[in-house]
C-alpha positions in Angstrom: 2.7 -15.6 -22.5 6.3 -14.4 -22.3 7.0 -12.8 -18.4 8.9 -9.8 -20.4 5.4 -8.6 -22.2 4.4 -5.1 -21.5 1.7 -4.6 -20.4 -0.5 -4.2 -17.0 -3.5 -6.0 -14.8 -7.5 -4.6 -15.2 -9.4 -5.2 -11.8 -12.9 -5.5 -12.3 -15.8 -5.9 -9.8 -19.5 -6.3 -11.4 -22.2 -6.2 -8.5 -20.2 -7.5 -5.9 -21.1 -8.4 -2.4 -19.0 -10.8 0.0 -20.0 -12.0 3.1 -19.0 -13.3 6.5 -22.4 -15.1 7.4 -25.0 -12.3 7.9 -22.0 -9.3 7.9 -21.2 -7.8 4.4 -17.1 -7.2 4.2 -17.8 -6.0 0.8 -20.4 -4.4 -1.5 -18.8 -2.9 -4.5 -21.3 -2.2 -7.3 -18.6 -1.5 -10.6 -15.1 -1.3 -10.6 -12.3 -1.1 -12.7 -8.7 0.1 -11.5 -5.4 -1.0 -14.0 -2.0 -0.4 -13.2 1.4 -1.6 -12.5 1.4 -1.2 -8.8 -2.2 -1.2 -7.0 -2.1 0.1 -3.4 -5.2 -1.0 -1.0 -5.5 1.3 1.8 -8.3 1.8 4.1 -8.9 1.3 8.3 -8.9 -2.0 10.1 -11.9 -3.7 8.7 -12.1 -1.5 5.6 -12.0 -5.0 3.1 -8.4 -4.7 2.1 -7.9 -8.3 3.2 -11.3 -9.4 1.9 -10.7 -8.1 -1.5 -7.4 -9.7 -2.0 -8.6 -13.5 -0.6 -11.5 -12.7 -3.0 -9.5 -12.1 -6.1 -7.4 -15.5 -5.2 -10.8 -17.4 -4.8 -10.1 -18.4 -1.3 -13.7 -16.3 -0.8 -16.3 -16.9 -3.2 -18.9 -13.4 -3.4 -22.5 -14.5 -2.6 -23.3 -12.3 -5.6 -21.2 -10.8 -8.5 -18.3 -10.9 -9.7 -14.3 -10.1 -9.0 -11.8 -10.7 -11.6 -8.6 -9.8 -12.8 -6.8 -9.9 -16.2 -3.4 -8.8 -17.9 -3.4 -6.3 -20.8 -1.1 -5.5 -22.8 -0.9 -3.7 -26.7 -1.9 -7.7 -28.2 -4.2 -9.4 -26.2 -6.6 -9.3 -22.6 -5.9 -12.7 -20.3 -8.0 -13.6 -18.0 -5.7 -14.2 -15.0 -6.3 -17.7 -12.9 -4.7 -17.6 -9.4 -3.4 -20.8 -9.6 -1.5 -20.2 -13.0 -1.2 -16.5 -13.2 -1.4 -15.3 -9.0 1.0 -15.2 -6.4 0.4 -14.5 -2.9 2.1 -13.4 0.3 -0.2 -13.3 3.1 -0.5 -10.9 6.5 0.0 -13.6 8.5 2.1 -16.4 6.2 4.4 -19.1 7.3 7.3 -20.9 6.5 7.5 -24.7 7.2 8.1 -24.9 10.5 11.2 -28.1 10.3 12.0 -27.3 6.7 15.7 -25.1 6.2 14.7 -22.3 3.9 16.7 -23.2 1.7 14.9 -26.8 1.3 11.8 -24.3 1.6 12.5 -22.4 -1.5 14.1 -25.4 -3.5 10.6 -26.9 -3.0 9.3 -23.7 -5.0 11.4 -24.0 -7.7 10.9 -27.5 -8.4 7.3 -26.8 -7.6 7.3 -23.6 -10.2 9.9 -24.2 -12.6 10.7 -28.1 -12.3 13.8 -27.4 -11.5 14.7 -27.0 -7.5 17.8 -25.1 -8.9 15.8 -22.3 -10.2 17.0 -20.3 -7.5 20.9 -20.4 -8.1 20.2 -19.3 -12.3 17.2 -17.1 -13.0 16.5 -16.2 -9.5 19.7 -15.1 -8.2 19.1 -12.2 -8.2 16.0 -11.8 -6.2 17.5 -14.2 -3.8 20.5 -11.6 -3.4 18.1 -8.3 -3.4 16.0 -9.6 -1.1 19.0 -11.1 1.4 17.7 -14.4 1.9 20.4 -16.2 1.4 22.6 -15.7 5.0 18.7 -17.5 6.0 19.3 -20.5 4.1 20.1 -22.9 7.2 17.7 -21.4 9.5 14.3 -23.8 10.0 10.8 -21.9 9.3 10.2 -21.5 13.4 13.5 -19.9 13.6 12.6 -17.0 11.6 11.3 -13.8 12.6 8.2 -12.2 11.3 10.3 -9.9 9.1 12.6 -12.8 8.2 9.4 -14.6 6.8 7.7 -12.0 5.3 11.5 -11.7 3.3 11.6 -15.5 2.3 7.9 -15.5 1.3 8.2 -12.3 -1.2 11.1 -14.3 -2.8 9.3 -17.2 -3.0 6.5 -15.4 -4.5 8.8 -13.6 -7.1 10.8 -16.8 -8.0 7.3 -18.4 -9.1 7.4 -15.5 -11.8 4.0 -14.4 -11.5 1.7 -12.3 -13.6 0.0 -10.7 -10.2 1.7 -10.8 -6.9 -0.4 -9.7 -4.2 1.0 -8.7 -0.7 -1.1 -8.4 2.6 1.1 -6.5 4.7 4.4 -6.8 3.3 6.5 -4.7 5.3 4.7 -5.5 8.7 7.8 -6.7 10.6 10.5 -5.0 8.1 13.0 -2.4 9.7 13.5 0.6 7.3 16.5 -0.4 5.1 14.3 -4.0 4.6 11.3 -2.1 4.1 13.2 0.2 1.4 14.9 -2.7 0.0 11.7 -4.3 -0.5 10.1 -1.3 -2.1 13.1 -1.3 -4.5 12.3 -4.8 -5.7 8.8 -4.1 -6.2 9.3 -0.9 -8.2 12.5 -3.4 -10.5 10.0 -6.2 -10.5 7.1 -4.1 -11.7 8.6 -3.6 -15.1 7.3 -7.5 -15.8 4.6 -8.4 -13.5 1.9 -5.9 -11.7 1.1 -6.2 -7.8 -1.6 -5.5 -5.4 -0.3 -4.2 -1.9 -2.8 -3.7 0.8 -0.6 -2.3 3.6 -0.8 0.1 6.5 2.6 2.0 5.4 1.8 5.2 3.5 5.5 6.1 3.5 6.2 2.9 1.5 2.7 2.7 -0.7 3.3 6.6 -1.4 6.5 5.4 -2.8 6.0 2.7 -4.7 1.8 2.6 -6.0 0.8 4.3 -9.4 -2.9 3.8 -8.6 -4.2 4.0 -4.7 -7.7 2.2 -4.1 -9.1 3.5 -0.6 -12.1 1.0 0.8 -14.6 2.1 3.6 -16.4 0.0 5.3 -16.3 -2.2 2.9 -16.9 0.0 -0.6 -14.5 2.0 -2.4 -14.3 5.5 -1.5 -11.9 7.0 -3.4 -9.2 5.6 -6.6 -6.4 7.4 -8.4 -3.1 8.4 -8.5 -1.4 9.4 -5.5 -1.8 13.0 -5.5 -5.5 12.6 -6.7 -6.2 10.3 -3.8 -4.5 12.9 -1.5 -6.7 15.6 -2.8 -9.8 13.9 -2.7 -8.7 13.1 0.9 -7.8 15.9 2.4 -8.1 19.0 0.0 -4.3 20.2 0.6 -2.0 21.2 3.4 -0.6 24.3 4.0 2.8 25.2 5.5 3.1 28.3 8.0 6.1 29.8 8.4 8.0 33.0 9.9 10.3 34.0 13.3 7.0 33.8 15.3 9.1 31.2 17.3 11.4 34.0 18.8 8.9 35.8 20.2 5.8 33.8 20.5 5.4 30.2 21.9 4.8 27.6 18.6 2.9 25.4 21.1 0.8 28.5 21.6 0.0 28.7 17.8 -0.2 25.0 17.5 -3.1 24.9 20.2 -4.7 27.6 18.8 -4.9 26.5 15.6 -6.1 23.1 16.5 -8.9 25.0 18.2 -10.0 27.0 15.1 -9.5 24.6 12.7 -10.5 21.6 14.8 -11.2 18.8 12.1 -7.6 19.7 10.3 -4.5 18.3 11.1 -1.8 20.4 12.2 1.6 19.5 13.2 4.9 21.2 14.4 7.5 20.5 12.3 10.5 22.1 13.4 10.0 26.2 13.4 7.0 25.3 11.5 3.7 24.2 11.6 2.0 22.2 8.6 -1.7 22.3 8.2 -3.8 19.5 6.7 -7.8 19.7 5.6 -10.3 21.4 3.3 -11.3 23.9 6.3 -7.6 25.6 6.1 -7.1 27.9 2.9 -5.0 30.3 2.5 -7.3 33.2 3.4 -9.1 31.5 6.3 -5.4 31.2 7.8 -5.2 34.5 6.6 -7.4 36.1 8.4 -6.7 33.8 11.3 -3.0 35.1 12.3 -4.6 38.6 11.5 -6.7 38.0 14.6 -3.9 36.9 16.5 -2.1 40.2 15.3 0.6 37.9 13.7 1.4 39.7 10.6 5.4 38.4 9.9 3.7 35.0 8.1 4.2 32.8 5.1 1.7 30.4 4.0 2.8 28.1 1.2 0.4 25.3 0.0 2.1 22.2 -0.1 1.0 18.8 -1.5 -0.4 16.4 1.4 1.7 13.7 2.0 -0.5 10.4 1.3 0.1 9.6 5.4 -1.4 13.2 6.6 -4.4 13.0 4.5 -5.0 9.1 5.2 -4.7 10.7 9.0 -7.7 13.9 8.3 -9.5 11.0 6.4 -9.7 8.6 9.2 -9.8 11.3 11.5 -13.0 12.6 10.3 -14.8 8.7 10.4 -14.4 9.1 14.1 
């Protein structure tokens, strides 16, 4: 298979059910997401984690199946971890008295037979991804943001077909985070990813298909918007002069009183609304209670963090 085909990954789960001894972490019936970029979202102990160690075969289900394969306009491949996968994991590590630099020369000679790989081919990601000023550092000298950096290049120097990510920007200030994201989105043009991460700035960003697991099933799958949608129902935005004359913490709390499932958030001289309770006319009528006529109420699209916020919000 040439790295530069077209094409994109199928997931496909077939009466699956994976277990911690007696406690299911996953029971997913049938499945089937494709895309470039696959985001896996969900609360702590949703299965993001579980899902991903499954598709690597470092779980084996106690029934079914979970598989993955590339696609493209020619041909389906069944994708092997060991030949096809790569993997950066929540908590990963880099050898602890190696230099990184010995530490991704052992990659490449690992990968690509040759321990130079690094300095031709995979410059570039070396360079994106600023790991080189870490080059003389040993594994325990890094930070957690420094390793998660060295083991996404790692993972993108071994040319994978998949790359999956637990928690890639855990540790990541916001240019690295961004800088990251950008890689992902260049990279994505030749090989597809799975990110289960708690960042909905980044996955927003980055994901064409969002996968949302609940205790341990899937909930909800689609594009971005259609997950937000299915999540929330919409968000409104409220805005006027009210500010000059009334308190906004005033509005704020009564709002939150009336529509006590929804979000709602002061955001500057305005106050955003999240949740299928809040319409247009039910806000409506609510400021004409409140004799607050001077009002304009503009649906907006729910950002993927506010309606992973109702969502979780509403398991409580």
């Amino acid at each position: 298979m040439s790295i530069d085909t077209p094409g994109e990954v199928v997931l496909q789960a077939e009466k699956l059910r994976v277990a911690y001894g007696k406690n299911l972490a996953l029971t997913i019936p049938a499945f089937e997401v494709r895309g470039r970029i696959i985001a896996i979202i969900g609360h702590n102990g949703s299965g993001k984690s579980t899902m991903l160690k499954t598709l690597l075969e470092l779980l084996l289900p106690r029934q079914g199946t979970l598989h993955a394969k590339w696609v493209d306009d020619k041909s389906e491949t069944r994708l092997v971890p060991e030949r096809h996968m790569a993997f950066s994991p929540e908590n990963g590590a880099v050898f602890e008295d190696l230099p990184v630099e010995s530490y991704v020369k052992l990659w490449c000679r690992i990968k690509h037979r040759d321990s130079n790989y690094y300095k031709k081919a995979g410059s570039r990601i070396v360079e994106q991804l600023s790991v080189t000023s870490l080059f003389s550092k040993l594994g325990r000298e890094l930070s957690k943001g420094q390793r998660r950096r060295v083991q996404a290049a790692v993972g993108f120097l071994s040319n994978p077909r998949l790359f999956l990510f637990d928690e890639p920007f855990d540790g990541l200030d916001i240019m690295q985070s961004a800088e990251l994201a950008g890689v992902m989105l260049e990279e994505s043009r030749r090989m597809s990813m799975i990110v289960s991460s708690h960042r909905m700035d980044v996955v927003e960003r980055i994901a064409d298909v969002v996968v949302v697991l609940r205790d341990g099933q899937v909930h909800t799958v689609g594009a971005v918007d259609e997950v937000c949608a299915m999540l929330c129902g919409g968000s409104i935005l409220v805005s006027s002069d009210i500010h000059q004359r009334l308190s906004l913490a005033t509005v704020v709390a009564a709002l939150k009183a009336e529509f006590g499932s929804c979000l709602v958030n002061q955001i500057g001289h305005q106050v955003l609304v999240t949740g299928s309770e809040a319409n247009l006319d039910t806000l409506a009528r609510f400021f004409h209670r409140q004799q607050i006529n001077d009002i304009k109420l503009d649906p907006v699209r729910p950002s993927l963090l506010d309606a992973m916020r109702y969502h979780l919000n509403k398991l409580n």
